[in-house]
C-alpha positions in Angstrom: 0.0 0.0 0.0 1.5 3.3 -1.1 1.3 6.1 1.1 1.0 10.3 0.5 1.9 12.8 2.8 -1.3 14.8 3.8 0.6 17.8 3.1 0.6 17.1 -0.6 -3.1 16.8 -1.3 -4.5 19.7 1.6 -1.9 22.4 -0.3 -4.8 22.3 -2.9 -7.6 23.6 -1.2 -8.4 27.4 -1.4 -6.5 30.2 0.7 -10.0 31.8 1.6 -11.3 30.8 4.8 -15.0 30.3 6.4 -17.1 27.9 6.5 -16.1 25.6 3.5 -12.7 25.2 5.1 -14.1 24.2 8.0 -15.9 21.7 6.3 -12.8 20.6 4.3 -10.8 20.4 7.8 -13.4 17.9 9.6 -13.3 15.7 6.3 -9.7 15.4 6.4 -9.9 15.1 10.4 -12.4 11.5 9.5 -10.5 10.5 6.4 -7.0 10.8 8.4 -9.0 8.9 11.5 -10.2 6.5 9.2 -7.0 5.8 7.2 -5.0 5.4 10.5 -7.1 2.7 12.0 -8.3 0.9 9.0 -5.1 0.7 7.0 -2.5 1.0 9.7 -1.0 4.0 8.3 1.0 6.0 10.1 -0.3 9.4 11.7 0.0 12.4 9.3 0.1 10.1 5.9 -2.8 8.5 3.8 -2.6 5.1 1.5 -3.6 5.9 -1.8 -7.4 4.7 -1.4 -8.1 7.9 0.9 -5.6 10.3 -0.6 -8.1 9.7 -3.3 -11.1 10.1 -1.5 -10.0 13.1 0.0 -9.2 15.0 -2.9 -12.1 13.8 -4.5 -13.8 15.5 -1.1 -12.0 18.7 -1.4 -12.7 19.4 -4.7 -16.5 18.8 -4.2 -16.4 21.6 -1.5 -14.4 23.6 -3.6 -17.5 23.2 -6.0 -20.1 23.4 -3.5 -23.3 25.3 -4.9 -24.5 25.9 -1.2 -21.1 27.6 -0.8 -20.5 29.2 2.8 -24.1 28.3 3.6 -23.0 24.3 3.0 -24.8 21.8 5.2 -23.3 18.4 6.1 -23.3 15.7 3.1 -25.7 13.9 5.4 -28.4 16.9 5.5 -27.9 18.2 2.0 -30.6 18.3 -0.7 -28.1 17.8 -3.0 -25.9 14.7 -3.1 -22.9 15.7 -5.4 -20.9 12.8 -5.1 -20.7 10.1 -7.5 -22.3 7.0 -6.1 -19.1 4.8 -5.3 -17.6 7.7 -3.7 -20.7 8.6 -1.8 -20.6 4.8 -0.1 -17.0 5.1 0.4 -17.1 8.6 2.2 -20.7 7.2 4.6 -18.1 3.8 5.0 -15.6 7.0 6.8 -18.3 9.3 8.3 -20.0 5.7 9.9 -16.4 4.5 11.7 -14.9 8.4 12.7 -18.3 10.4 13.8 -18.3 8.9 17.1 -15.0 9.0 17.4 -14.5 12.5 16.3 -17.0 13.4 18.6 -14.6 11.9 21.3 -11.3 13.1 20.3 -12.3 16.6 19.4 -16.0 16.9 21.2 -16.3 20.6 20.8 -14.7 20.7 16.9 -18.3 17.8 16.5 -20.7 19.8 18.2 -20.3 23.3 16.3 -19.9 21.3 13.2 -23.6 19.8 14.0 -24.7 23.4 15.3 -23.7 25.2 12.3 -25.0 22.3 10.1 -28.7 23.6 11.7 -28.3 27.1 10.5 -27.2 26.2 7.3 -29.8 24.2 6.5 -32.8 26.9 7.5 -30.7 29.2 5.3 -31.2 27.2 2.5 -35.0 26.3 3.0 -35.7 29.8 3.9 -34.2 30.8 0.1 -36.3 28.1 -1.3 -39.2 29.4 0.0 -38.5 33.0 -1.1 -37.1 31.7 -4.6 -40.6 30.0 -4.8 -42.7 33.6 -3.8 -40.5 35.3 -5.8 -41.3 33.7 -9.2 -40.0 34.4 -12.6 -39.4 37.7 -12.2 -36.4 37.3 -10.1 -34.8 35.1 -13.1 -32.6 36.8 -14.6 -32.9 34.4 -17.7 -36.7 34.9 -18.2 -35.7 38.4 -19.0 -37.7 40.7 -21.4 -35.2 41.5 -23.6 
């Protein structure tokens, strides 16, 4: 089994921070926990199976439509993952929630908090998208 420095894949993420870092952080927090104690890797490097999953992870965030209003993959109404990733990355959040929430208990609870918020954000612009109507699109213009 090879194994990649975690260094080498995180450098790719984006230099702005907020909310989709956060996000980004706590995926590579489970796929590191899960990559350590599944494949016996060593702390701080990733056999090749996860290094791909978690770039795979990091450029879904980086492409996020919900951007910094992103709930958790578990809550989201829309699943951007292809589906062999998708069961790969449940197979991670299934072993390292729990245990996230007991290594790092306050990192878990303000990642469920905020996962709350996010997700009223993103119903309340549904339901103001839907009141709105055509009128706010700007490609049903009158041109």
């Amino acid at each position: 089994m090879a194994l990649v420095p975690e260094d080498n894949i995180l450098s790719t993420s984006s230099k702005e921070p907020g909310r989709i870092e956060w996000e980004k952080d706590v995926v590579s927090d489970m796929i590191n926990l899960y990559c350590r104690k599944r494949h016996n890797t060593p702390k701080g490097e990733l056999c090749r199976e996860c290094a791909d999953l978690l770039s795979y992870s990091l450029e879904r965030l980086d492409r996020c439509r919900y951007g910094e209003e992103k709930p958790t993959c578990k809550n989201c109404p829309t699943h951007c993952y292809r589906p062999v990733e998708r069961e790969r990355i449940r197979a991670v959040m299934r072993f390292s929630g729990l245990r996230l929430f007991l290594r790092a208990p306050v990192k878990w609870m303000v990642h469920a908090f905020h996962d709350r918020v996010r997700l009223r954000a993103i119903e309340q612009r549904k339901i103001e998208g839907e009141a709105g109507g055509q009128e706010d699109h700007p490609s049903s213009g009158s041109s």
